[in-house]
Residue frames as a rotation matrix with the C-alpha (Angstrom) as fourth column:
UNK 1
0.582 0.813 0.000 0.00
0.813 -0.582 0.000 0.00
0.000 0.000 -1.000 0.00
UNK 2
-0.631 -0.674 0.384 1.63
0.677 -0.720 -0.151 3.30
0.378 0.164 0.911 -1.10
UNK 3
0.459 0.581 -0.672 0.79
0.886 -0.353 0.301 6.10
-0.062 -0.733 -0.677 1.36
UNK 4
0.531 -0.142 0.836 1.05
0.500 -0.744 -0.444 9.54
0.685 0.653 -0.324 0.63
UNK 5
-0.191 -0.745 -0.640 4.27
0.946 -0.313 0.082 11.68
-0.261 -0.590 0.764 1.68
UNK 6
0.873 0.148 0.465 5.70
0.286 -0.927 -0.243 14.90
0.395 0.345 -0.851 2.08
UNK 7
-0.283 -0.944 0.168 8.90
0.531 -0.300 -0.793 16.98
0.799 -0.135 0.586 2.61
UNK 8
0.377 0.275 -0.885 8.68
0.744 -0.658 0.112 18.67
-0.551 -0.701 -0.453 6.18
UNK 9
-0.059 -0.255 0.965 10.53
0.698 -0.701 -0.142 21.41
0.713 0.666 0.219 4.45
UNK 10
-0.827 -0.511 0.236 9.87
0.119 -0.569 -0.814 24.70
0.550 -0.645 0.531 6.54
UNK 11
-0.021 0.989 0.147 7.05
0.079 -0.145 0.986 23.49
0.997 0.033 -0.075 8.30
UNK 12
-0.129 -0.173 0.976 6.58
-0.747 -0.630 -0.211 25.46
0.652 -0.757 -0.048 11.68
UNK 13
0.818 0.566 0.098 5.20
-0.564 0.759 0.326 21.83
0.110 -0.322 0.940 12.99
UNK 14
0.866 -0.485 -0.124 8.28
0.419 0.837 -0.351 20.10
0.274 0.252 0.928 12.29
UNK 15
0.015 -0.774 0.633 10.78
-0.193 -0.624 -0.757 22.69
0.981 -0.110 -0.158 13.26
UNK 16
0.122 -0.048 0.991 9.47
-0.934 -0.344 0.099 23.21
0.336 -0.938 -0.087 16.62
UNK 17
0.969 -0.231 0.083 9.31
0.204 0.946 0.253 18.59
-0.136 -0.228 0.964 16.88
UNK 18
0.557 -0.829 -0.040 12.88
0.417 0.321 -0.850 18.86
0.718 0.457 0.525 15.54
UNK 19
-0.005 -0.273 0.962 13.66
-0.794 -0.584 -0.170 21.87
0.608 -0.765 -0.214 18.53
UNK 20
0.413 0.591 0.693 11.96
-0.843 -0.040 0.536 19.72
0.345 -0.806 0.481 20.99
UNK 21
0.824 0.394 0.407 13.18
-0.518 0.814 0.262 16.29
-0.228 -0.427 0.875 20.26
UNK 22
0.652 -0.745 -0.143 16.32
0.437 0.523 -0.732 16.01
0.620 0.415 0.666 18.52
UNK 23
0.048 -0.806 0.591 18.77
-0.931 -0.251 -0.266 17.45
0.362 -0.537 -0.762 21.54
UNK 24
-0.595 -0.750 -0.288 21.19
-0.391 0.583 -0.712 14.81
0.702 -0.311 -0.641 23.21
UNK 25
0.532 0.630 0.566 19.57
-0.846 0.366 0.388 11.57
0.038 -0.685 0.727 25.53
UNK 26
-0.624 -0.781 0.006 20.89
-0.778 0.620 -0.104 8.60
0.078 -0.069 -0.995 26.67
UNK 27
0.405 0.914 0.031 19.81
-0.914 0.405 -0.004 5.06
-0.016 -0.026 1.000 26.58
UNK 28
-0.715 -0.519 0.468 20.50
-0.613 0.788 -0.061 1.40
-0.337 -0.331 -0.882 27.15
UNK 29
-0.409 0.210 -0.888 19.23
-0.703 0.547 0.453 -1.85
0.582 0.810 -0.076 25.66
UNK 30
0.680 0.188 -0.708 19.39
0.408 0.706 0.579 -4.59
0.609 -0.683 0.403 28.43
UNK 31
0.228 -0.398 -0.889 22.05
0.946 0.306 0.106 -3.50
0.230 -0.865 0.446 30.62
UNK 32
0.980 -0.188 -0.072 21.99
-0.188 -0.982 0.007 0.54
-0.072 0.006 -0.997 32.32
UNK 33
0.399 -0.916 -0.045 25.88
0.260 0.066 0.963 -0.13
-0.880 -0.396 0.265 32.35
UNK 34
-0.388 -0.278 0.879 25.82
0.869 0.208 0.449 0.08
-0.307 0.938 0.161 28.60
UNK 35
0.639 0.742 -0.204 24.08
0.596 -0.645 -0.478 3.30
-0.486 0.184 -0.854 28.53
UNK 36
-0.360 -0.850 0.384 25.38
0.858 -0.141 0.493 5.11
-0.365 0.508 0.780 25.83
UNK 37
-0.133 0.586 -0.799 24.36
-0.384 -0.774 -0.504 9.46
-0.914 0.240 0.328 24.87
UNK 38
-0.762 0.064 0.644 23.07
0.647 0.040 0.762 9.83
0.023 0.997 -0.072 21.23
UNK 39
-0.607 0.377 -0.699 20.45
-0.159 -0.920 -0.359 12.18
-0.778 -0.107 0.619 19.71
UNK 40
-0.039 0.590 0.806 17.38
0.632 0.639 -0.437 11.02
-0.774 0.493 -0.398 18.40
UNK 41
-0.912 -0.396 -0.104 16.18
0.076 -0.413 0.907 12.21
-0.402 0.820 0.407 14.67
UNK 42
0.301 0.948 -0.105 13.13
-0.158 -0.059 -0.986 13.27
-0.940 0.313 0.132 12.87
UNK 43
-0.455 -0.281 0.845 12.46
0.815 0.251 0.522 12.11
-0.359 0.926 0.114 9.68
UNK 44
-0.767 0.206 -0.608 11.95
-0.326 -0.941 0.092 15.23
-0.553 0.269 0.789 6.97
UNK 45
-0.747 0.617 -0.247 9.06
-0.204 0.142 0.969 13.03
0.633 0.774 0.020 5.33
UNK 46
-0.539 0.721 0.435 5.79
-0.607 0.026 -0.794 13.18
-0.585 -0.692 0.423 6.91
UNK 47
-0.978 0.203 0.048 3.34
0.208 0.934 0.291 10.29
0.014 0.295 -0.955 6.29
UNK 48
-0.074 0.970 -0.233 -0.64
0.947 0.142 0.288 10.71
0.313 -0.199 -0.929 5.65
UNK 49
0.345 0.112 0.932 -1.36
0.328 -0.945 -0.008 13.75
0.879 0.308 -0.363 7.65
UNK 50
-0.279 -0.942 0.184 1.26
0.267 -0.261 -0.928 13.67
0.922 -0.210 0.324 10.00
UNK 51
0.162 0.412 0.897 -0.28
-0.595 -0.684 0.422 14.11
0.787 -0.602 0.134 13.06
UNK 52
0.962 -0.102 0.255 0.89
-0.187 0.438 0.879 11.08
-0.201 -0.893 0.402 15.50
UNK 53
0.333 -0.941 0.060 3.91
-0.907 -0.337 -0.252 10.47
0.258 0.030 -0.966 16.08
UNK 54
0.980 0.164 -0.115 6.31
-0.141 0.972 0.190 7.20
0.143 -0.170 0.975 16.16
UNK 55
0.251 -0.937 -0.242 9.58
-0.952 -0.284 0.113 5.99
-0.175 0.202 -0.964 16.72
UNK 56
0.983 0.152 -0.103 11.60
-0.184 0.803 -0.567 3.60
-0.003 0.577 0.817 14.82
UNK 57
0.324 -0.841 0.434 14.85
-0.792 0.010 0.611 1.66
-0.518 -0.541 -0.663 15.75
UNK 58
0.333 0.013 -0.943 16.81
-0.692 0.682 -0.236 -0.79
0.640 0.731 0.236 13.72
UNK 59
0.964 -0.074 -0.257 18.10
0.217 0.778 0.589 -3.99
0.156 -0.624 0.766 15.49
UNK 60
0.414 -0.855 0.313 21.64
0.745 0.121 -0.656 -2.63
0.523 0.505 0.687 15.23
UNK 61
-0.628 -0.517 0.582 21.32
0.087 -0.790 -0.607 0.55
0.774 -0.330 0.541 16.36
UNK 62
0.688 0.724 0.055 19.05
0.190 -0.252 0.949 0.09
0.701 -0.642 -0.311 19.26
UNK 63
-0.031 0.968 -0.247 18.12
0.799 -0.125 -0.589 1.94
-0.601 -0.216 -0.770 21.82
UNK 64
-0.655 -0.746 -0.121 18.95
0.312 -0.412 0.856 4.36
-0.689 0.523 0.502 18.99
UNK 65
0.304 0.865 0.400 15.62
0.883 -0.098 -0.459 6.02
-0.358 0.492 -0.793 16.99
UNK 66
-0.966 0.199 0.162 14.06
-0.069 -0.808 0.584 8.43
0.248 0.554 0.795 14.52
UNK 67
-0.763 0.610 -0.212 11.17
0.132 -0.173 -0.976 10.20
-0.632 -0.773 0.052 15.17
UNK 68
-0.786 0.260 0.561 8.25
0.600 0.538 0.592 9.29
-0.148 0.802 -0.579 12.55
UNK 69
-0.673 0.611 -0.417 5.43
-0.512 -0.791 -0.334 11.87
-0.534 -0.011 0.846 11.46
UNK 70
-0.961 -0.103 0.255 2.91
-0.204 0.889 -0.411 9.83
-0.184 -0.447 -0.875 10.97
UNK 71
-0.568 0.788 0.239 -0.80
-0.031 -0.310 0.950 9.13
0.822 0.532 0.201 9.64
UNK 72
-0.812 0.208 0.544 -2.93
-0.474 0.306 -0.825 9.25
-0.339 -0.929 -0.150 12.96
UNK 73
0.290 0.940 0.183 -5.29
-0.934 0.319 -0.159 6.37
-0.208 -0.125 0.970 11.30
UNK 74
-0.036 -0.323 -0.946 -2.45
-0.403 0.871 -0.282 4.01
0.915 0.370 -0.162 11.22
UNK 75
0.984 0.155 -0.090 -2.74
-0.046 0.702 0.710 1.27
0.173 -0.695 0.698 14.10
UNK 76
-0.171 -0.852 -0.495 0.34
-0.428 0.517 -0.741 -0.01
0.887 0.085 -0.453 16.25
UNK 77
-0.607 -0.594 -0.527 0.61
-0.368 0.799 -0.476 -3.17
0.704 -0.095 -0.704 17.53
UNK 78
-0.692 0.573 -0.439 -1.28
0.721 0.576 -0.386 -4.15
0.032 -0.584 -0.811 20.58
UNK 79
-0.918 0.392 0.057 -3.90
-0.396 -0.903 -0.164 -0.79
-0.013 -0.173 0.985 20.25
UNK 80
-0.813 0.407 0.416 -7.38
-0.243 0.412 -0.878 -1.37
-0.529 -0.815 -0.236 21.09
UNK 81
0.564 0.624 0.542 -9.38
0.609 0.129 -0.782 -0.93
-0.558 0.771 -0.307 17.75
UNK 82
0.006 -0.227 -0.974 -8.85
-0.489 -0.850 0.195 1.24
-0.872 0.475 -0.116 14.88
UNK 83
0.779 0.588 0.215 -9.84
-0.049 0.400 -0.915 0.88
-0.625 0.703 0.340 11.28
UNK 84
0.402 -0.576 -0.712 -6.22
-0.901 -0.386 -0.197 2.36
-0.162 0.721 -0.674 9.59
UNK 85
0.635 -0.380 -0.672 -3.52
0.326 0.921 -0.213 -0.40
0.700 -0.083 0.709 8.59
UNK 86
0.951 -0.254 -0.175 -0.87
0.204 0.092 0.975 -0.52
-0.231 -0.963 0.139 10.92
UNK 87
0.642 -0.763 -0.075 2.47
-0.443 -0.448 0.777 0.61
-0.626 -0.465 -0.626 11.27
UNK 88
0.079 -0.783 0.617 4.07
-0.054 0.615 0.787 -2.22
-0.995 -0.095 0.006 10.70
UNK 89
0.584 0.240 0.775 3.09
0.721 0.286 -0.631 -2.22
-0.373 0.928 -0.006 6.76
UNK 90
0.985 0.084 0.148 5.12
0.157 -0.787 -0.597 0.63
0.066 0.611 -0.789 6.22
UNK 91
0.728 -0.684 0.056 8.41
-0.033 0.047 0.998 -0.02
-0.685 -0.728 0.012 7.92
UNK 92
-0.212 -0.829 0.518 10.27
0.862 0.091 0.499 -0.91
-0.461 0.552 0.695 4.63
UNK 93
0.603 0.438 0.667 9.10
0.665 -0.737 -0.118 2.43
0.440 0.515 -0.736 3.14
UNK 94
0.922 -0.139 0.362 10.06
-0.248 -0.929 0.276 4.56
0.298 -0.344 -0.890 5.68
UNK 95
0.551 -0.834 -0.024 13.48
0.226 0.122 0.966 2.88
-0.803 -0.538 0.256 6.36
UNK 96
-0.071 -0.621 0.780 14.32
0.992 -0.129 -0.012 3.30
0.108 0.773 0.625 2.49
UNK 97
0.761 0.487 0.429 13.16
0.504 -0.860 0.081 7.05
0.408 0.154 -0.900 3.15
UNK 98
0.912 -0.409 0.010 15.15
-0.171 -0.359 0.917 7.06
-0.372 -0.839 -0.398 6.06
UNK 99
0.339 -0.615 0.712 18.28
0.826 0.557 0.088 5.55
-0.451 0.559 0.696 4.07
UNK 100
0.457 0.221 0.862 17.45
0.816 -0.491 -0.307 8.21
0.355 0.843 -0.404 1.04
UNK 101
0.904 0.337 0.262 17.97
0.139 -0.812 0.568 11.06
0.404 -0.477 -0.781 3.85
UNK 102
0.848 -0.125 0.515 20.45
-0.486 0.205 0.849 9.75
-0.212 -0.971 0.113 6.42
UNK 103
0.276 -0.203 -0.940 22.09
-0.913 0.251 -0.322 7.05
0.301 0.947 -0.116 4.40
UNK 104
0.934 0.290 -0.208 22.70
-0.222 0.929 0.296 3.59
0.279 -0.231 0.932 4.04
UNK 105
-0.219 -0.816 0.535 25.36
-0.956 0.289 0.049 2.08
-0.194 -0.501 -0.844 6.54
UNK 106
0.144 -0.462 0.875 25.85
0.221 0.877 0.427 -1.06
-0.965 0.132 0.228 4.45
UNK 107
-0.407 -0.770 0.491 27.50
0.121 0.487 0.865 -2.25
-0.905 0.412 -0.105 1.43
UNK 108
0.367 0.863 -0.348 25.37
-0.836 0.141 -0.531 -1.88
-0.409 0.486 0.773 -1.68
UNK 109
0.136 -0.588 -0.798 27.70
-0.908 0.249 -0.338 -4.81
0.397 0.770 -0.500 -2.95
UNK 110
-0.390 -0.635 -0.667 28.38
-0.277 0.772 -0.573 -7.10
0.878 -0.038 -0.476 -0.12
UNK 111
0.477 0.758 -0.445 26.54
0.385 0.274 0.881 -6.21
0.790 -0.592 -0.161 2.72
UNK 112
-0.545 -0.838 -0.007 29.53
0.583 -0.373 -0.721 -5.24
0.602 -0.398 0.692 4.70
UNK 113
0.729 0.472 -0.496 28.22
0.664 -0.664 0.344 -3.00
-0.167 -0.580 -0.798 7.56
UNK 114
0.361 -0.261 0.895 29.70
0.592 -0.677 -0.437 0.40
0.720 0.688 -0.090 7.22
UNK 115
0.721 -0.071 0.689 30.05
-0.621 -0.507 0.598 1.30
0.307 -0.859 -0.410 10.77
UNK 116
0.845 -0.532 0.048 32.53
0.283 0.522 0.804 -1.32
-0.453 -0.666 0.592 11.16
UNK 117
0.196 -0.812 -0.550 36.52
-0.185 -0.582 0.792 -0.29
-0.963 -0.053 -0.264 10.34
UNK 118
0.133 -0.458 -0.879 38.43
-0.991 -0.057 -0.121 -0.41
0.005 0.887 -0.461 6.49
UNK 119
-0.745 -0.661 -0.091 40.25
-0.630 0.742 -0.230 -3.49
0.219 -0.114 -0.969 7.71
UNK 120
-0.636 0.491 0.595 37.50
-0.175 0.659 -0.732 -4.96
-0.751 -0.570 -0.333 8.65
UNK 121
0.288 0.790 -0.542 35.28
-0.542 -0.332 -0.772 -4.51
-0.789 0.516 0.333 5.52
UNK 122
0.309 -0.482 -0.820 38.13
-0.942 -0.271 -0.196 -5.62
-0.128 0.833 -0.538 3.83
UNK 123
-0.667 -0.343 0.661 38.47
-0.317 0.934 0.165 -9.27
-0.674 -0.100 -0.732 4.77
UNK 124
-0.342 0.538 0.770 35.48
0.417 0.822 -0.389 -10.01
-0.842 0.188 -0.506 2.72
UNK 125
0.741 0.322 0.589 35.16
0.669 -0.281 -0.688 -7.47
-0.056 0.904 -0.424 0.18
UNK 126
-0.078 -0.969 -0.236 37.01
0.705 -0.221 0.674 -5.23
-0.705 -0.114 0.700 -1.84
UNK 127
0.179 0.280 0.943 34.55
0.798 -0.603 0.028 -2.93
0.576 0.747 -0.331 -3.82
UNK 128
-0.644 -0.410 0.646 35.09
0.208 -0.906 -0.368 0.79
0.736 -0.102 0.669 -3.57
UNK 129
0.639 0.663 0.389 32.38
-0.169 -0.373 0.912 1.09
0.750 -0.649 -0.126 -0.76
UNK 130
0.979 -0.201 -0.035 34.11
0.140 0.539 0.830 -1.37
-0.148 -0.818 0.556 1.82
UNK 131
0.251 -0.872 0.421 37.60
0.897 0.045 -0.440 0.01
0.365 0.488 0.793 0.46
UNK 132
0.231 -0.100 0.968 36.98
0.104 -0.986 -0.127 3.61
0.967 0.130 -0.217 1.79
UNK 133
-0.892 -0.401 -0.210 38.21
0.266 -0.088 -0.960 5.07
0.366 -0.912 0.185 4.82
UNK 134
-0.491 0.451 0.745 34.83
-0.715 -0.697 -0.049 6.40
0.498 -0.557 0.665 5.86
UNK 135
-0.935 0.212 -0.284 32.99
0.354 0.569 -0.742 4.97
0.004 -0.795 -0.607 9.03
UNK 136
-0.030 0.932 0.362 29.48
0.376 -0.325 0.868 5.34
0.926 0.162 -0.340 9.23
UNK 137
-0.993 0.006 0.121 27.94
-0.101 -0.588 -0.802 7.26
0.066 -0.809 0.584 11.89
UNK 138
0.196 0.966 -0.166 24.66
0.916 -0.241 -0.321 7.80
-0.350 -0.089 -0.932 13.61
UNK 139
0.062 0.990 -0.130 22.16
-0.808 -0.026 -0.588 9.01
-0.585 0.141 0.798 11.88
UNK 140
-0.231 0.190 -0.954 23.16
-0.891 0.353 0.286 6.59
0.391 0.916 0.087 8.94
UNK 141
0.533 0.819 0.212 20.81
-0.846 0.526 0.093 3.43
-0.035 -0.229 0.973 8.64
UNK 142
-0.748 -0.663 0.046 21.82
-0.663 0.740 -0.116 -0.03
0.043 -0.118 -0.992 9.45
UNK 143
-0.158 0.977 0.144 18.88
-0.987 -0.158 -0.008 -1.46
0.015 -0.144 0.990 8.29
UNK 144
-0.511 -0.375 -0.773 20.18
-0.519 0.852 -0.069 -5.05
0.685 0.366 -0.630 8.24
UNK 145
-0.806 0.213 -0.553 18.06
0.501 0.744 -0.442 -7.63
0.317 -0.633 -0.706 10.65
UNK 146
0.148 0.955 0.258 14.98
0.619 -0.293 0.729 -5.41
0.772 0.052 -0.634 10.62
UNK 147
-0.725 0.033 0.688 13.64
-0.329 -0.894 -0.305 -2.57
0.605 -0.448 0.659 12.95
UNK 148
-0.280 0.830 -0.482 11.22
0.923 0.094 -0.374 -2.55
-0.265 -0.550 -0.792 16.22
UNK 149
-0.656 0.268 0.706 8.52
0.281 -0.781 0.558 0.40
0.701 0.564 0.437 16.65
UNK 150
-0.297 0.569 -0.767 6.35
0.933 0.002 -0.360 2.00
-0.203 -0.823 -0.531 19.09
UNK 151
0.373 0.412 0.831 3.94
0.545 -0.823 0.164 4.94
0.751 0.392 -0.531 19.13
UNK 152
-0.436 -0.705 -0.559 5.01
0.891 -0.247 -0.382 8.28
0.132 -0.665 0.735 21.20
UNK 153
0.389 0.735 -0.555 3.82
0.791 -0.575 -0.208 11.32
-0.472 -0.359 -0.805 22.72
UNK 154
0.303 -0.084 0.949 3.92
0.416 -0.884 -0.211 15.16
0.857 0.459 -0.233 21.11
UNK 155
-0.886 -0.423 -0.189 6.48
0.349 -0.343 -0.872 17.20
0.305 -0.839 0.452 23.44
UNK 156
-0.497 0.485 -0.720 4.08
0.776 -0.123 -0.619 18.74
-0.388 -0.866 -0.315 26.30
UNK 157
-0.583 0.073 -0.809 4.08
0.113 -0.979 -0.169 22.29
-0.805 -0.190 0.563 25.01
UNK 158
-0.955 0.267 -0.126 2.66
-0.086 0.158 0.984 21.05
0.282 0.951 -0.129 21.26
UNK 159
-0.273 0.957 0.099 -1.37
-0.911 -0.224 -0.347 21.27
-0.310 -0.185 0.933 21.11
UNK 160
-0.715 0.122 -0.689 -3.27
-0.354 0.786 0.507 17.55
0.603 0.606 -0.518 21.32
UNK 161
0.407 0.911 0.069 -5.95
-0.847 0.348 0.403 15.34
0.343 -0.222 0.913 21.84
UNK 162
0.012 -0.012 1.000 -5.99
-0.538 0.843 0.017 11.94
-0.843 -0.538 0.004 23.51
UNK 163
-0.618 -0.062 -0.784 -5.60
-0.731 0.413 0.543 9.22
0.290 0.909 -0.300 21.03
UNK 164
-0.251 0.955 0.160 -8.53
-0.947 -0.276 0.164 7.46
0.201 -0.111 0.973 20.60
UNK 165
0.730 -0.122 -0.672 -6.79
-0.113 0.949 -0.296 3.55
0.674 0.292 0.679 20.00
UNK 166
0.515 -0.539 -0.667 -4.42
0.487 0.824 -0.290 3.98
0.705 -0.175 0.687 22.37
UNK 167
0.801 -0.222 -0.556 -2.76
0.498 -0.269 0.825 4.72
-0.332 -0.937 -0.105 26.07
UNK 168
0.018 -0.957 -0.289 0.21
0.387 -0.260 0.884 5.97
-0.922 -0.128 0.366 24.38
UNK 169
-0.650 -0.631 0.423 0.68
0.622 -0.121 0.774 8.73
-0.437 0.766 0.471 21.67
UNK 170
0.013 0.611 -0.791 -1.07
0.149 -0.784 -0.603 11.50
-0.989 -0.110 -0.101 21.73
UNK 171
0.021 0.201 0.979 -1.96
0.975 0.214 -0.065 13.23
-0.223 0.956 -0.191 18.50
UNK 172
-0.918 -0.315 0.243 -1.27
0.386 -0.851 0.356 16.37
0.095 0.421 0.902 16.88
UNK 173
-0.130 0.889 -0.438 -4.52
0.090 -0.429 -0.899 18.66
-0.987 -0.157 -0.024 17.26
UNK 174
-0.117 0.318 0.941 -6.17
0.920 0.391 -0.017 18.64
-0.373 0.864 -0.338 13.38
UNK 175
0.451 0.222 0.865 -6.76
0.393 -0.919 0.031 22.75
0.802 0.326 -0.502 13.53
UNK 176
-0.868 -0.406 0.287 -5.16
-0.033 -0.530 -0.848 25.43
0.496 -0.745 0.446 15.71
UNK 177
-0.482 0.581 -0.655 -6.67
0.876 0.343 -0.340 26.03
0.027 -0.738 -0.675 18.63
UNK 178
0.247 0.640 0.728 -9.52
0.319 -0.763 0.562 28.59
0.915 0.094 -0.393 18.70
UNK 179
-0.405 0.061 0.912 -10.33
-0.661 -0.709 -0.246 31.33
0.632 -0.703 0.327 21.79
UNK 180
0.199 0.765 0.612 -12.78
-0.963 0.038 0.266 29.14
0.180 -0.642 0.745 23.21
UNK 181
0.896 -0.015 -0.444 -11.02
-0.022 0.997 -0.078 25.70
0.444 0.079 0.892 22.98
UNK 182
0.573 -0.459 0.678 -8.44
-0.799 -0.129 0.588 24.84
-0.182 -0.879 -0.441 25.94
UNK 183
0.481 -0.515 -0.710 -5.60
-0.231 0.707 -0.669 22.61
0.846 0.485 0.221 24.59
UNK 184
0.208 -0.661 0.721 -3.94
-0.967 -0.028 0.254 20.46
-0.148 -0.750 -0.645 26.79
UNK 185
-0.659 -0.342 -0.670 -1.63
-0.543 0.832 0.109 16.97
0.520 0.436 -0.734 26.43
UNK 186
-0.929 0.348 -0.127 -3.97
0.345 0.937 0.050 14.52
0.137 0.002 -0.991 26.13
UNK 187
-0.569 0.515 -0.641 -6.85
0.533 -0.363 -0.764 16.94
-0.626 -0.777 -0.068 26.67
UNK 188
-0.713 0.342 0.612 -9.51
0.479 -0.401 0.781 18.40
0.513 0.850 0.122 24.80
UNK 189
-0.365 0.772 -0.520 -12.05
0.794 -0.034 -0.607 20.76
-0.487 -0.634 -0.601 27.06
UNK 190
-0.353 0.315 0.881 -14.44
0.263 -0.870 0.417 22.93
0.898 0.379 0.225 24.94
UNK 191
-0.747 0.099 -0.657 -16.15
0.472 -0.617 -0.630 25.68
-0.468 -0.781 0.414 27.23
């Protein structure tokens, strides 16, 4: 199912998510001893009409994420109803997006991860990718061995509603807020 994008470009919506969410955090997998800083990412393509918000982690780089703009009638995972498809159908999409953006930390030849040294790359291959001196870095994808997901909340200060499928992931309000309509996270109270 092909689902309709956009470029955030210089949308005020995406600037202020990108303000809010992309500054320095730390995180761990299975053991806090391993806790390592990093800085999450928004993707610049917004999905549908961009109003909930996910995050997506490959198996590699976990607890490592980007931050997904989203269709708020797609479903994830264990949510209580909802009519949209789910997340998960879209995951190779939005990692090649994320790839397209970010870029791909593997081989296009061999597979080779890219994040791993010259010398290393080089025991098994020897095309001009796995030959270079660059190292990937984070942001670039390692999309090898698939990706988990999970839905997430709009920073505090951002106008939403409760989501209606689920305890977790609030939703972008659909219009600014009028005089008479009191935004708050998770909170709609007309008056």
């Amino acid at each position: 199912m092909k689902i309709p994008t956009r470029e955030a470009g210089d949308d005020p919506v995406h600037a202020a998510l990108k303000a809010a969410e992309e500054v320095e955090t730390t995180g761990y997998l299975w053991v806090k001893g391993d806790t390592n800083p990093f800085t999450p990412r928004v993707s610049p393509v917004i999905y549908g009409d961009g109003r909930a918000l996910f995050t997506i982690s490959t198996i590699n780089q976990r607890p490592r994420y980007w931050i997904i703009r989203g269709c708020s009638s797609w479903g994830c995972g264990l949510d209580t109803s909802g009519d949209g498809p789910d997340f998960a159908e879209f995951t190779d999409e939005i990692l090649t997006d994320l790839e397209e953006h970010f870029g791909n930390g593997r081989c296009g030849y061999c597979g080779n991860s890219l994040f791993w040294p010259r010398e290393e790359r080089l025991v098994n291959c020897q095309c001009e990718d796995c030959d270079d001196e660059w190292v990937a870095e984070w942001p670039v994808v390692d999309g090898d061995g698939g990706c988990s997901w999970g839905r997430m909340d709009w920073p505090a200060d951002m106008p939403t509603v409760k989501n209606p499928v689920s305890w977790i992931g609030s939703l972008l309000l659909a219009t600014p807020p009028s005089p008479n309509l009191s935004v708050r996270k998770h909170k709609r109270e007309e008056r």
